[in-house]
Structure formats: structure tokens, C-alpha cells
Backbone of each chain as nested JSON, in Angstrom:
{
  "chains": [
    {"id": "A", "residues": [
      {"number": 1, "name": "UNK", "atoms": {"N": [-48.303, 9.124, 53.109], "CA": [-47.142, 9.896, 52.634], "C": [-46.381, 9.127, 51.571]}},
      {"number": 2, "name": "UNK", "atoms": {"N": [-45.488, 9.818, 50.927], "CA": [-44.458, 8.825, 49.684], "C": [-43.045, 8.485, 50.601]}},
      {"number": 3, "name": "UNK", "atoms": {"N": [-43.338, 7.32, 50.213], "CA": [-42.384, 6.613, 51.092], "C": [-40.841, 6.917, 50.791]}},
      {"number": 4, "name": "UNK", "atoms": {"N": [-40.756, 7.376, 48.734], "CA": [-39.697, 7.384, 48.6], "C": [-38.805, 8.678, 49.037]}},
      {"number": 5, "name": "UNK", "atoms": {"N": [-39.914, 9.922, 48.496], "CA": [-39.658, 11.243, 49.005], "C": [-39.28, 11.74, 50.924]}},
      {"number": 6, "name": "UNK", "atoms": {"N": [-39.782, 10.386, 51.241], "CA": [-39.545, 10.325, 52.928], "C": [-37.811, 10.05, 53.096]}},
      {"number": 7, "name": "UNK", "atoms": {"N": [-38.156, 8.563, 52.104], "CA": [-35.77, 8.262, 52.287], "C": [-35.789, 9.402, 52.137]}},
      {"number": 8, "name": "UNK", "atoms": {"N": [-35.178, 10.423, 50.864], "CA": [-34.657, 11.45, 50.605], "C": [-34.566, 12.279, 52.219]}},
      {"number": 9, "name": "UNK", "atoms": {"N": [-35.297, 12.784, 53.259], "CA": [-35.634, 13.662, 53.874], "C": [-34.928, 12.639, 54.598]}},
      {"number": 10, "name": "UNK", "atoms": {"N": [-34.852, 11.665, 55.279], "CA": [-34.408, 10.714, 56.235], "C": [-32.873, 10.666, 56.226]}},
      {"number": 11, "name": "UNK", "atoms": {"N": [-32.653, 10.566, 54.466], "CA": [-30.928, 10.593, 54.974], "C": [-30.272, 12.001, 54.562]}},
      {"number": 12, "name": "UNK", "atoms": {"N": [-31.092, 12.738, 54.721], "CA": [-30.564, 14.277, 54.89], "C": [-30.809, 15.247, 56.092]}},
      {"number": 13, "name": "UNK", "atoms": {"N": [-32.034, 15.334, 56.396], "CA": [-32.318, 15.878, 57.78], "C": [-32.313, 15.08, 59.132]}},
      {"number": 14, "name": "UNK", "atoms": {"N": [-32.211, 13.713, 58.912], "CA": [-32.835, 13.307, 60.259], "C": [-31.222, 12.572, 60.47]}},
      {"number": 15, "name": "UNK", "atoms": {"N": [-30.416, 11.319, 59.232], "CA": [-29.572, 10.946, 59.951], "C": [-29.051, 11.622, 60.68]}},
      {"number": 16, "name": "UNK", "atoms": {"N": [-28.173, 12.262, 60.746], "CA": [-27.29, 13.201, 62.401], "C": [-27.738, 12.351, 63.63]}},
      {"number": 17, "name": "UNK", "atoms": {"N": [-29.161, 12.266, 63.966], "CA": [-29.657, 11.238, 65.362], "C": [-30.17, 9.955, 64.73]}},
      {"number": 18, "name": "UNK", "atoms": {"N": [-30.57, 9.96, 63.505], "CA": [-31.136, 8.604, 63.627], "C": [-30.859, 8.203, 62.484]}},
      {"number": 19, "name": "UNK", "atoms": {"N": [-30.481, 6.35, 62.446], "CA": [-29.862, 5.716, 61.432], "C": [-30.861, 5.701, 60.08]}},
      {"number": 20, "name": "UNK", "atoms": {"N": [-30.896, 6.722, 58.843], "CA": [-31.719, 6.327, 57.999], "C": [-32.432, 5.398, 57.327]}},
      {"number": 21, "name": "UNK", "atoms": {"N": [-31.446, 3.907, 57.567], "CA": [-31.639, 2.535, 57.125], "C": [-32.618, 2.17, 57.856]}},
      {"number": 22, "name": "UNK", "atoms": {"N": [-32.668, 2.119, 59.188], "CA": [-33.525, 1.143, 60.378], "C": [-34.169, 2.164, 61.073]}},
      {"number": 23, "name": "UNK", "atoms": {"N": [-33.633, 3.769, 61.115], "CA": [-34.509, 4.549, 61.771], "C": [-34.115, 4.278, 63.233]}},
      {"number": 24, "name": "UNK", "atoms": {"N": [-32.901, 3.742, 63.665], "CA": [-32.487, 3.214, 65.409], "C": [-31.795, 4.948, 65.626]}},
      {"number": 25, "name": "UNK", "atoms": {"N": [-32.342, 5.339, 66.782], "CA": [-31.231, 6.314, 67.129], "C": [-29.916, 5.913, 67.51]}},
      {"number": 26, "name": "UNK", "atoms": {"N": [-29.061, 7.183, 67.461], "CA": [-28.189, 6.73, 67.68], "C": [-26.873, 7.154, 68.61]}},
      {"number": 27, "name": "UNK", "atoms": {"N": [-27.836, 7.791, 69.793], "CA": [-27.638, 7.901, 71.402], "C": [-28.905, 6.986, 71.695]}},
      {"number": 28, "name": "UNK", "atoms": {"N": [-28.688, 6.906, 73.067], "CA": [-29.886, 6.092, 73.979], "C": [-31.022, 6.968, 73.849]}},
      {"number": 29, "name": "UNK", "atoms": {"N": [-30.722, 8.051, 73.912], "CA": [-31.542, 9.373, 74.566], "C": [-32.775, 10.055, 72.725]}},
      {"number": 30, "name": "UNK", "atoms": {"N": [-31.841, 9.547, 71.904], "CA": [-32.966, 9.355, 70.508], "C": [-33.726, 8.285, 69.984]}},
      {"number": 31, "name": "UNK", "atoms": {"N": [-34.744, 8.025, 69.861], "CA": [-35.884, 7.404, 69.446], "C": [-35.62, 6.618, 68.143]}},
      {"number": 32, "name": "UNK", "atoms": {"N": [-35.77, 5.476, 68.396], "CA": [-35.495, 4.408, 67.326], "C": [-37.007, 4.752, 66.479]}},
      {"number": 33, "name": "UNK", "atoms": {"N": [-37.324, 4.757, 65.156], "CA": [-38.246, 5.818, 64.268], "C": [-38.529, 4.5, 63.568]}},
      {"number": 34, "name": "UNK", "atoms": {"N": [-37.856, 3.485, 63.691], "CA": [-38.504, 2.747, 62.368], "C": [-39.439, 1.415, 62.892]}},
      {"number": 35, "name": "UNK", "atoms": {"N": [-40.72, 1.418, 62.04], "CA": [-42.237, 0.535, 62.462], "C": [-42.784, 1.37, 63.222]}},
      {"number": 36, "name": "UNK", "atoms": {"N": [-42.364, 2.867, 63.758], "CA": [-43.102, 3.402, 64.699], "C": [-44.783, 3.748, 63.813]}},
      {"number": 37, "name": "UNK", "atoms": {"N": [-45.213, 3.779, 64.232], "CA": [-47.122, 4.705, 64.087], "C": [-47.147, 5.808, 63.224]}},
      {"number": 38, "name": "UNK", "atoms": {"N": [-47.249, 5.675, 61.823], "CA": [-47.104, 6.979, 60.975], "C": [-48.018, 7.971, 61.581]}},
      {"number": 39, "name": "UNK", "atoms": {"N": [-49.228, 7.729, 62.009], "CA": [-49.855, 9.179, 62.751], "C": [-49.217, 9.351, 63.613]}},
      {"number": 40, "name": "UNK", "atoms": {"N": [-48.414, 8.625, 64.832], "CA": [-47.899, 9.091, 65.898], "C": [-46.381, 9.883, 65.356]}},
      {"number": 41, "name": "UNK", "atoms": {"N": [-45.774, 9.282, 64.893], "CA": [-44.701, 10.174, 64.133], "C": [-45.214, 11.912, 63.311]}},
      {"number": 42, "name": "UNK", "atoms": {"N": [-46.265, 11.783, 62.514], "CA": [-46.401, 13.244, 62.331], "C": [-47.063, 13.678, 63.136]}},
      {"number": 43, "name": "UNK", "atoms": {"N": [-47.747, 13.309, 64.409], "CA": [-48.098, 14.433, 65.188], "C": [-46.549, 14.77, 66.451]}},
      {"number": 44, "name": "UNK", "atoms": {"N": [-45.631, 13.878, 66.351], "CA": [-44.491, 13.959, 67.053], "C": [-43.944, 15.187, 66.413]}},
      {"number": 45, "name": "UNK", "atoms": {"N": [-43.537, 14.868, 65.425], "CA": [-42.861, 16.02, 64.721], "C": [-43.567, 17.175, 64.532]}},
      {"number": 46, "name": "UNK", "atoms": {"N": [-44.839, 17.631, 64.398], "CA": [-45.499, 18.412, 64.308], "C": [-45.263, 19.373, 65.951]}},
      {"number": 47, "name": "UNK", "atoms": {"N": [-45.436, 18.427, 66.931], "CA": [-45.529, 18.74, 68.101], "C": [-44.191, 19.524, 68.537]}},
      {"number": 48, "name": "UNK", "atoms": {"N": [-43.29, 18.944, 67.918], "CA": [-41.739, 19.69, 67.743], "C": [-41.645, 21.123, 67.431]}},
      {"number": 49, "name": "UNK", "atoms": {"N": [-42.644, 20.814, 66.132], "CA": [-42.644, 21.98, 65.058], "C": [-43.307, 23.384, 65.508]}},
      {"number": 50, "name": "UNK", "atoms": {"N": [-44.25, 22.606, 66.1], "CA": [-45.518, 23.959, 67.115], "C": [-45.246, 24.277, 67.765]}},
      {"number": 51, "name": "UNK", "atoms": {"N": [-44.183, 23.8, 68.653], "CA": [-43.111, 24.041, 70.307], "C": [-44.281, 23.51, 71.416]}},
      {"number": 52, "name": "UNK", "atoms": {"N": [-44.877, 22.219, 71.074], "CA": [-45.455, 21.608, 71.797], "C": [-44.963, 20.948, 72.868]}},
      {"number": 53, "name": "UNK", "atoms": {"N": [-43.852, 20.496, 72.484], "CA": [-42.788, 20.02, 73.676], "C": [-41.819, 20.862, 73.722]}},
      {"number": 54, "name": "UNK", "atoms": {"N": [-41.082, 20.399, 75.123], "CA": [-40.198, 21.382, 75.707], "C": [-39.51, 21.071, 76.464]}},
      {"number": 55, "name": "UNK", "atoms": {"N": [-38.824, 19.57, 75.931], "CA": [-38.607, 19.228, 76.814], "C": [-36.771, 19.736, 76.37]}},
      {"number": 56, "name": "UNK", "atoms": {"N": [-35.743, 18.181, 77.109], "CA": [-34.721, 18.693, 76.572], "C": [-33.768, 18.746, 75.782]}},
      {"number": 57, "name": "UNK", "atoms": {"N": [-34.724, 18.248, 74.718], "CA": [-34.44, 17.22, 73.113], "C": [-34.939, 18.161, 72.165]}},
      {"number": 58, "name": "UNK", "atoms": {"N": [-36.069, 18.817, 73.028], "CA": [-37.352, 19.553, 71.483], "C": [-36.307, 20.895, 71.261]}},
      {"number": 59, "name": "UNK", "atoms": {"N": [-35.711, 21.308, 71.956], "CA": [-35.1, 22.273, 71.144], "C": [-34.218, 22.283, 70.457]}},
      {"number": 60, "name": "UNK", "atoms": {"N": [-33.682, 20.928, 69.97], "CA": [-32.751, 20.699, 69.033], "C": [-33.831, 19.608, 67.435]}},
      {"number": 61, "name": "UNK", "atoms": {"N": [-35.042, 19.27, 68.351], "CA": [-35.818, 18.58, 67.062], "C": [-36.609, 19.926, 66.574]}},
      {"number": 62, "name": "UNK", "atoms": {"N": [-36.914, 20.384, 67.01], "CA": [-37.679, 22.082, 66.71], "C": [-36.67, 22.745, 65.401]}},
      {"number": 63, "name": "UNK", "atoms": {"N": [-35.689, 22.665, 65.6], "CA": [-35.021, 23.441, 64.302], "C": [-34.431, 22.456, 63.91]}},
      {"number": 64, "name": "UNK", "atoms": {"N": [-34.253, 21.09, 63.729], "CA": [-34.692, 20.198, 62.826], "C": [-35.861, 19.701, 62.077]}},
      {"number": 65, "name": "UNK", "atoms": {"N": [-36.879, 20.497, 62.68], "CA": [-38.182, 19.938, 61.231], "C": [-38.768, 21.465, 61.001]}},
      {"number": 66, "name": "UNK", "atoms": {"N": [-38.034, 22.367, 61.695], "CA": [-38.221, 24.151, 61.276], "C": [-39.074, 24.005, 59.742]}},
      {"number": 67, "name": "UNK", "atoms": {"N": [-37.665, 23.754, 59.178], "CA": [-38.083, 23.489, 57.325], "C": [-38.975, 22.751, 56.662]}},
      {"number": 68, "name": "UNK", "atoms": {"N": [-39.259, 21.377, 57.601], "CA": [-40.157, 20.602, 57.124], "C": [-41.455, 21.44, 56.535]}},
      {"number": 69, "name": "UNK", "atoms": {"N": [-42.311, 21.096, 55.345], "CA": [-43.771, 21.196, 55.29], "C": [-44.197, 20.012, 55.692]}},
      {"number": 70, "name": "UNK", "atoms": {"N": [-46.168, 20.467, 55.084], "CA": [-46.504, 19.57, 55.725], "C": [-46.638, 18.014, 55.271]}},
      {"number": 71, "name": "UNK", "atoms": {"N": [-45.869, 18.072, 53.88], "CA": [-45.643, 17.185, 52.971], "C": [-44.948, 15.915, 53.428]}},
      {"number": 72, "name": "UNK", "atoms": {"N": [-43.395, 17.154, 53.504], "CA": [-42.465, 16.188, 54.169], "C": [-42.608, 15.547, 55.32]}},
      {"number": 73, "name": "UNK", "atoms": {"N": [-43.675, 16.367, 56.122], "CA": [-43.712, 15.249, 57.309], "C": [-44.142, 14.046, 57.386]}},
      {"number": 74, "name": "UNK", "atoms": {"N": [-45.404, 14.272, 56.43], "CA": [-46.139, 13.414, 55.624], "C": [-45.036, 11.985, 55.214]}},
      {"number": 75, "name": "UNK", "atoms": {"N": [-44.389, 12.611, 54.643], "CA": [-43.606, 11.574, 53.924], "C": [-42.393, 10.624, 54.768]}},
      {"number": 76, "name": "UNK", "atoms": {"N": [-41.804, 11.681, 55.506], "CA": [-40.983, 11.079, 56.205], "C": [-41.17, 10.263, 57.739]}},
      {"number": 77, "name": "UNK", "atoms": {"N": [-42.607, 10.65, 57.587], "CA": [-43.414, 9.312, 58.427], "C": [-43.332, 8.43, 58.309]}},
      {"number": 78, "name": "UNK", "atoms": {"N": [-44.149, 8.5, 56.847], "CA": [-44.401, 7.185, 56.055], "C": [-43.007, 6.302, 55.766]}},
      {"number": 79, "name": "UNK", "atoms": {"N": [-42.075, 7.151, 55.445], "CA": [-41.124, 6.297, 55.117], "C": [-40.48, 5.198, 56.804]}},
      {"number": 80, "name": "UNK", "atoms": {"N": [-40.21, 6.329, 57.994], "CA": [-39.9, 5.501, 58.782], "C": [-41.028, 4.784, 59.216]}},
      {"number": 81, "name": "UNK", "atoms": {"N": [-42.312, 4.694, 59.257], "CA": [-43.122, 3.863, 59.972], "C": [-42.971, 2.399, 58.656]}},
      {"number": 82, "name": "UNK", "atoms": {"N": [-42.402, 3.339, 57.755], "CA": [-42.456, 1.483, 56.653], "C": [-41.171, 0.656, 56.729]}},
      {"number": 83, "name": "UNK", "atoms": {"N": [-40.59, 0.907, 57.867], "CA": [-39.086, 0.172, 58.208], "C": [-40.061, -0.706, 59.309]}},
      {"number": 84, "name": "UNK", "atoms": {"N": [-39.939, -2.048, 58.865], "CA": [-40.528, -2.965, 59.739], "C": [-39.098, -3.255, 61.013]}}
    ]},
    {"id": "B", "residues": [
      {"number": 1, "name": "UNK", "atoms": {"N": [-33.401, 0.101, 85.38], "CA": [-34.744, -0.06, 85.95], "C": [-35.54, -1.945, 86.496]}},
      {"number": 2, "name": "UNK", "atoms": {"N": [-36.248, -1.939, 86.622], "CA": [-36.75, -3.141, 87.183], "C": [-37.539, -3.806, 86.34]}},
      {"number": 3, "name": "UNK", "atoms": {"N": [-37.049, -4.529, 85.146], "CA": [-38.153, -5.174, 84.01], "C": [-39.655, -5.82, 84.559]}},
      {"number": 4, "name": "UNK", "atoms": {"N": [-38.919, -7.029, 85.596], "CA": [-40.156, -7.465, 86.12], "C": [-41.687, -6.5, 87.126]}},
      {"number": 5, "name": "UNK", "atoms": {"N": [-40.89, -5.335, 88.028], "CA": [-41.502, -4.442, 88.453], "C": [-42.922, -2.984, 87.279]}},
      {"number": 6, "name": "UNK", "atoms": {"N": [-41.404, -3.189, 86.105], "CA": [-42.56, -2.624, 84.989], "C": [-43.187, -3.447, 83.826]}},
      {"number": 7, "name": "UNK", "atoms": {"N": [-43.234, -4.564, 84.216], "CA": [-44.271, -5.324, 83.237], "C": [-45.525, -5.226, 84.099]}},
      {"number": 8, "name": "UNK", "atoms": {"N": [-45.428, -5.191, 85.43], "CA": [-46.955, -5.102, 86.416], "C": [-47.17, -3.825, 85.918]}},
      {"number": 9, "name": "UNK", "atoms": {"N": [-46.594, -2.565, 85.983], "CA": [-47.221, -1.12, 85.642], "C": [-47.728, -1.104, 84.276]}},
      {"number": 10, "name": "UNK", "atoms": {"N": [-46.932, -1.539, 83.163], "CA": [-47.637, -2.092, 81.458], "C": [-48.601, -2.484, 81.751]}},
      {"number": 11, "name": "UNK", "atoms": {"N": [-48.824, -3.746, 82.616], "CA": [-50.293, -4.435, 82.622], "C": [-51.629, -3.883, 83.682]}},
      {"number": 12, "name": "UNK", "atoms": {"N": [-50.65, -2.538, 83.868], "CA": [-52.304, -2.231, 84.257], "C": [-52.461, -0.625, 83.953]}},
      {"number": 13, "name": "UNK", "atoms": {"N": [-51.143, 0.339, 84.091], "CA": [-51.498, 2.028, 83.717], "C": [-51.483, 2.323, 82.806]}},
      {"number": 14, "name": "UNK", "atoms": {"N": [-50.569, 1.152, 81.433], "CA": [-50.193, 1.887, 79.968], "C": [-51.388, 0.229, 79.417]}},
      {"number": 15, "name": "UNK", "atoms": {"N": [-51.895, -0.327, 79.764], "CA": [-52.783, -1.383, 78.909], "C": [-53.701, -0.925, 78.182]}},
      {"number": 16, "name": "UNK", "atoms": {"N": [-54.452, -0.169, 78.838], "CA": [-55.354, 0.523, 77.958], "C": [-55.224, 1.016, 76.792]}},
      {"number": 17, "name": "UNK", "atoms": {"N": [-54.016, 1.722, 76.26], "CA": [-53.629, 2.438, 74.693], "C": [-52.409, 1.535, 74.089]}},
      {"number": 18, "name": "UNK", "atoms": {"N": [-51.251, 0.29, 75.085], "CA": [-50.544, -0.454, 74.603], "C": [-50.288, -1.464, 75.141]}},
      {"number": 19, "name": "UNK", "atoms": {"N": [-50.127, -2.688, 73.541], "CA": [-50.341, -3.661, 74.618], "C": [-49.035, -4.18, 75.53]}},
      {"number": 20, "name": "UNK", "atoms": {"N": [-49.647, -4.615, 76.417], "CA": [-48.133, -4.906, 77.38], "C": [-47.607, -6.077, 76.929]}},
      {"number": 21, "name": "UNK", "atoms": {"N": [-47.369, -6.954, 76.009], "CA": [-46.613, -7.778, 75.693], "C": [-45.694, -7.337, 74.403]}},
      {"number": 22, "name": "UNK", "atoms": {"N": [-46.307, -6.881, 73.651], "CA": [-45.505, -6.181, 72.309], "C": [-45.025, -4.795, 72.632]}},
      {"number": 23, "name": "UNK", "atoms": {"N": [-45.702, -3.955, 73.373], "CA": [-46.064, -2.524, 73.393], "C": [-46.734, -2.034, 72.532]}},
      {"number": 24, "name": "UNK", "atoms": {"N": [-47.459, -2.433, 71.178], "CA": [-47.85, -1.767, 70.632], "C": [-48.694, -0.785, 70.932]}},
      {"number": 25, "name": "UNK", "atoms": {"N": [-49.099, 0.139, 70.129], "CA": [-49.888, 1.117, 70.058], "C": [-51.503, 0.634, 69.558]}},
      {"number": 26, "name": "UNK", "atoms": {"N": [-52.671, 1.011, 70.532], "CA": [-53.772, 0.218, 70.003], "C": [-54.797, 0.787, 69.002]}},
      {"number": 27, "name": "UNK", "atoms": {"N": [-54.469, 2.249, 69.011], "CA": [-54.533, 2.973, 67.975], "C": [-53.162, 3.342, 67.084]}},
      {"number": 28, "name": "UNK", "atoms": {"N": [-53.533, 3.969, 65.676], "CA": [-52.719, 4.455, 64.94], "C": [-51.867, 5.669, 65.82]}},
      {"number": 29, "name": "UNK", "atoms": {"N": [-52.709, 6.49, 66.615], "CA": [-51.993, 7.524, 67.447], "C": [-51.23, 7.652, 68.356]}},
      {"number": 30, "name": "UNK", "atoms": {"N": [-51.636, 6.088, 68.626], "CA": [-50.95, 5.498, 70.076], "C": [-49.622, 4.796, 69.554]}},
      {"number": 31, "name": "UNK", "atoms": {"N": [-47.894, 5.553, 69.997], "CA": [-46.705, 4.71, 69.732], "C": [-46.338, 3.121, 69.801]}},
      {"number": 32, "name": "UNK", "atoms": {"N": [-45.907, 2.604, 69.201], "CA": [-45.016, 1.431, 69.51], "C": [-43.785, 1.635, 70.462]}},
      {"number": 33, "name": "UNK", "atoms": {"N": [-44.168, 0.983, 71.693], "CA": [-43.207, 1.08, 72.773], "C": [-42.219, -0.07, 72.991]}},
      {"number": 34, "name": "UNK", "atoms": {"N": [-42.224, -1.206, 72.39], "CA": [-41.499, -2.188, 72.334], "C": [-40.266, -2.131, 71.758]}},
      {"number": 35, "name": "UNK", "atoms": {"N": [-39.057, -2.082, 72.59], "CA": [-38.271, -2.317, 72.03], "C": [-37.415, -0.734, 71.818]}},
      {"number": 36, "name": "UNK", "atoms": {"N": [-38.236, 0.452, 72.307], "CA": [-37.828, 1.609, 71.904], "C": [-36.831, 2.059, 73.175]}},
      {"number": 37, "name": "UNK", "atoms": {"N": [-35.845, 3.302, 72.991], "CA": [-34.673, 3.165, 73.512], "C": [-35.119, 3.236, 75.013]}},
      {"number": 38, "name": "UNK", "atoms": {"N": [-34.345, 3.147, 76.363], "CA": [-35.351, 3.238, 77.458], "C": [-34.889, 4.854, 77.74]}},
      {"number": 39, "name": "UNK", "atoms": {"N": [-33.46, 4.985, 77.952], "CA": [-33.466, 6.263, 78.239], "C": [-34.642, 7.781, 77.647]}},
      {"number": 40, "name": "UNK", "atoms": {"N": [-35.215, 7.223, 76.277], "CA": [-35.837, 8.384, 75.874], "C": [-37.161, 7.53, 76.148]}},
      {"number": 41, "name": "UNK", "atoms": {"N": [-37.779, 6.769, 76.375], "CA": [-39.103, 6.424, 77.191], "C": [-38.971, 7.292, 78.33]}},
      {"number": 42, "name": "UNK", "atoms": {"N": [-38.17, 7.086, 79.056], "CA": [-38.21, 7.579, 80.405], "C": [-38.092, 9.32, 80.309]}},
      {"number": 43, "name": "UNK", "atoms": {"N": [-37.515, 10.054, 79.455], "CA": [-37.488, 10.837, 79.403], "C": [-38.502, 11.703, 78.533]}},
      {"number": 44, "name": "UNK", "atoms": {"N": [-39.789, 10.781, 77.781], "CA": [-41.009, 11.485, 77.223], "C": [-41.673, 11.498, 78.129]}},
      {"number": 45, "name": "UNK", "atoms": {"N": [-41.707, 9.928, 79.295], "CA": [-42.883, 9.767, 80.226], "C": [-42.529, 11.241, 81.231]}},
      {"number": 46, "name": "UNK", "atoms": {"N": [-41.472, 11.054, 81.675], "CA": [-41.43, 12.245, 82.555], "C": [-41.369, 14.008, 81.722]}},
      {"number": 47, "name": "UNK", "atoms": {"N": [-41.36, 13.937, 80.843], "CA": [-41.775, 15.161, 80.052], "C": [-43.565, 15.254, 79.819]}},
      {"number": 48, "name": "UNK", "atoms": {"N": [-44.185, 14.129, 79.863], "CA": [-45.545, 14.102, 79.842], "C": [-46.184, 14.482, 81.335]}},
      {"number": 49, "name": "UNK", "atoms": {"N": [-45.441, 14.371, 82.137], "CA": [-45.852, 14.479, 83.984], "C": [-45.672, 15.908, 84.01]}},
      {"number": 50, "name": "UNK", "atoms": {"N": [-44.323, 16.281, 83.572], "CA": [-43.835, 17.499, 83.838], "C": [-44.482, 18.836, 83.132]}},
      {"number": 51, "name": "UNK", "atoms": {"N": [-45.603, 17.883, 81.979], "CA": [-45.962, 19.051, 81.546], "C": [-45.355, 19.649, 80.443]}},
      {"number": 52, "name": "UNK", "atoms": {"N": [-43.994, 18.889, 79.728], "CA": [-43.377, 19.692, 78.787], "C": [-43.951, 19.266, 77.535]}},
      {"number": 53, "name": "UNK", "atoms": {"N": [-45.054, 18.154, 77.46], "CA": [-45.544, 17.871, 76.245], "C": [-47.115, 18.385, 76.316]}},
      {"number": 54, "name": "UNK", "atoms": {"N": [-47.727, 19.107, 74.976], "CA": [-48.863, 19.637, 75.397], "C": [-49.489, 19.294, 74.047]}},
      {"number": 55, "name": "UNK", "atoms": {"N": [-49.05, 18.177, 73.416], "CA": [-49.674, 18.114, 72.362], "C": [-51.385, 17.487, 72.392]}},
      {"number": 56, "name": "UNK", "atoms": {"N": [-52.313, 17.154, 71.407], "CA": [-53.361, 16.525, 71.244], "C": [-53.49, 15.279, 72.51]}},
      {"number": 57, "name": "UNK", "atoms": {"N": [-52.257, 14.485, 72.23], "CA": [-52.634, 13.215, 73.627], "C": [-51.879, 13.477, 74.454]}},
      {"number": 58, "name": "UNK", "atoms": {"N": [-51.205, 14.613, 74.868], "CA": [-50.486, 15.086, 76.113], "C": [-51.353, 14.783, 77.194]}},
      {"number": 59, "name": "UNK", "atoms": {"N": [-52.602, 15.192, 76.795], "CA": [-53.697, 15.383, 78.365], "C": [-53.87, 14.005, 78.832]}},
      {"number": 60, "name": "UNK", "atoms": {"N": [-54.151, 13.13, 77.964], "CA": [-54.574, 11.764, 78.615], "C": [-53.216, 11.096, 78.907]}},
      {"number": 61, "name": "UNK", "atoms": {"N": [-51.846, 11.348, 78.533], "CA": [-50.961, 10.924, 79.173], "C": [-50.695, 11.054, 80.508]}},
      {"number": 62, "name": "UNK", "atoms": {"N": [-50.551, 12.465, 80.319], "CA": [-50.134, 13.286, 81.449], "C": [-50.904, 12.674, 82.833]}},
      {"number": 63, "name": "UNK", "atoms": {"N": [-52.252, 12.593, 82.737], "CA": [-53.16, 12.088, 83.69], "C": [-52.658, 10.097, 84.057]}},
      {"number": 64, "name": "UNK", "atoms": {"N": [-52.28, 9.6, 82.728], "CA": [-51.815, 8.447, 82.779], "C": [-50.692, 7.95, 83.911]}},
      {"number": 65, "name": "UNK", "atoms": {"N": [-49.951, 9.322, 83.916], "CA": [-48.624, 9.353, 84.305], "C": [-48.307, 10.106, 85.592]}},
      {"number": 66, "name": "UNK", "atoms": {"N": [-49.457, 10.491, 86.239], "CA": [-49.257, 10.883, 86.915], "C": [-49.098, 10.537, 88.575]}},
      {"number": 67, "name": "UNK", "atoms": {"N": [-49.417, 9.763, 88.145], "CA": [-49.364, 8.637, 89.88], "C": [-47.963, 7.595, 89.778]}},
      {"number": 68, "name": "UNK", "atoms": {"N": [-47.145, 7.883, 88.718], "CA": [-45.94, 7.402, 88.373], "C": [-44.826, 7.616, 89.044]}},
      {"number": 69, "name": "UNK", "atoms": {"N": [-44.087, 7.154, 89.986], "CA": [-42.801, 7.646, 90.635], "C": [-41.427, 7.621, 89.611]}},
      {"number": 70, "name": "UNK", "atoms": {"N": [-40.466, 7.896, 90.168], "CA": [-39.597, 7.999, 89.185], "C": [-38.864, 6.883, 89.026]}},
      {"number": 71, "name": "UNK", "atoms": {"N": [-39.178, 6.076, 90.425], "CA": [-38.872, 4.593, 90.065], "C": [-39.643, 3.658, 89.551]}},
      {"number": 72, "name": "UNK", "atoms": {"N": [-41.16, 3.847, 88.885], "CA": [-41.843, 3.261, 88.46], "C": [-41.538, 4.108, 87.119]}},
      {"number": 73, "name": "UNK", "atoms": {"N": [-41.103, 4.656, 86.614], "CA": [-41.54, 5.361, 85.373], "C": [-39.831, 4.613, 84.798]}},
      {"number": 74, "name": "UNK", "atoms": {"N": [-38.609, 4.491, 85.608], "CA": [-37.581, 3.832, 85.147], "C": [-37.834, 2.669, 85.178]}},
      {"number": 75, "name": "UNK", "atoms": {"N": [-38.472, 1.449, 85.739], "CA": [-39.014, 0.354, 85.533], "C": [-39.99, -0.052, 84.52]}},
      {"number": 76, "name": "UNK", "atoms": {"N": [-40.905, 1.14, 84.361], "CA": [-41.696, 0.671, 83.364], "C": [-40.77, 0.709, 81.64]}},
      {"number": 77, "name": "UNK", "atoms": {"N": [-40.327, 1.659, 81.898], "CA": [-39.204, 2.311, 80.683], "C": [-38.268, 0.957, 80.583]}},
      {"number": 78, "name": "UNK", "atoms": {"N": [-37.883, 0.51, 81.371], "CA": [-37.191, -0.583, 80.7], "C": [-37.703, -2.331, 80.913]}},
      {"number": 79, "name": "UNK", "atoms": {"N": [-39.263, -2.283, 81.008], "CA": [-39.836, -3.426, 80.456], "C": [-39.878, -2.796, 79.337]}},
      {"number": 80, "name": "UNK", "atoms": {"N": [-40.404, -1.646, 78.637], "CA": [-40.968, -1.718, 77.257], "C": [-39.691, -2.108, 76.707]}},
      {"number": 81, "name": "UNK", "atoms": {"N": [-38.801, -1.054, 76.365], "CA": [-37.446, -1.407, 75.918], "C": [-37.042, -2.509, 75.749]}},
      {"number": 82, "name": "UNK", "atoms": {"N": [-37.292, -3.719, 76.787], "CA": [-36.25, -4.672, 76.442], "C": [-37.472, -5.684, 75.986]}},
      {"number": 83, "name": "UNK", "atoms": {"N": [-38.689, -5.371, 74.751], "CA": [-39.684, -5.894, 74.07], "C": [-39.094, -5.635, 72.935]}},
      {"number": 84, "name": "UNK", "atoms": {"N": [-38.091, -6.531, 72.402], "CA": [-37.317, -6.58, 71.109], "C": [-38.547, -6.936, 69.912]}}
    ]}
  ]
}
């Protein structure tokens, strides 16, 4: 994915839960995103996206990556899995 | 949870896909668990038992996780976690 087109998407859709800089959530209960597994991150979000989970988080990450393509997911993988 | 109680469950139910000293992921597909928040460990692992995750590696979790109590699944959740 493009790492840079990922920031962009990171500090617009995602800060609200997670710190765009380091990718740390920011309740206990959200997922610190940054060094995580760029495949494991877009099939996370994907899994969101498909209503694969259900749990009691996915229905607030579900219409947070609603909009995503499959670009941006792409990207905004890449960008948090490149936060060491 | 019980760090020392879930470094024994790391080293033997989650070893296989991460390693129990870092947490990493031993594939690209497989997360980095080190260090990640515990409350939302504990709350994917038990979304993977419960069935609310049905993605691609849902199945081999789910089976992973299933001999997991809820006091082993809060113990294991906060050995990974506190793998800074």
C-alpha cells in the first residue's frame, strides 16, 4: 500500500480511536495499530467491512471503513504497520 | 489477569502462530500480540470463542480458543500486553 496516502486516511478516519502518530488506541478497549501485520490489518478491516465480526466494537468499526475502498485499506495498512 | 499464569498458555495454545516471548505473528496473517492493549485481546479472544468473528482465520482461532476459560483467556491477555 502507499504509505503516504495511508497518513492522510489515518488522521482523518481513524484518529477519533486511534492516535495517528503511533497508531496506540486510545481507550483500553481499541487496538494499538502501529507495527501491527499489514495483511493482518487489511483482512481486520475488511472483516469489519463484510460484517465479519460482531462483536461489540464492529459496529462502530463497520461504518468507519463503510467508505474505505480497497485502496485505502491497502494503504492505511501499510501506513500503520510502518509505525515501528 | 495473571501474567505468569498466561505466559504457560502463550507457550503452549497461541505458540504455534505467535511467538510467546515477543508475541509476534509467525506469519504475515498472524497479529503482533505484544504489547497490544489487554482489554481488547481479551475481548477479540472471546469474540473468536463466541463466534462473533468469522473471518478467513476465525476457524483456526476459534478452535484455538476454545478450551480457554475466561480466566485463562484474562491471563493470557495480559501476558501478551505487558510484552512492551
Amino acid at each position: 500500500g502507499d504509505i503516504a496516502k495511508g497518513k492522510t486516511i489515518a488522521e482523518t478516519v481513524c484518529m477519533a480511536c486511534h492516535n495517528p502518530a503511533t497508531g496506540e488506541g486510545n481507550m483500553d478497549i481499541y487496538p494499538n495499530l502501529g507495527g501491527q501485520k499489514e495483511a493482518y490489518l487489511k483482512s481486520s478491516i475488511k472483516a469489519y467491512k463484510d460484517g465479519q465480526r460482531t462483536g461489540p466494537m464492529a459496529g462502530i468499526m463497520k461504518g468507519m471503513v463503510a467508505s474505505l475502498s480497497d485502496d485505502d485499506i491497502a494503504n492505511v495498512s501499510a501506513y500503520f504497520a510502518s509505525l515501528k
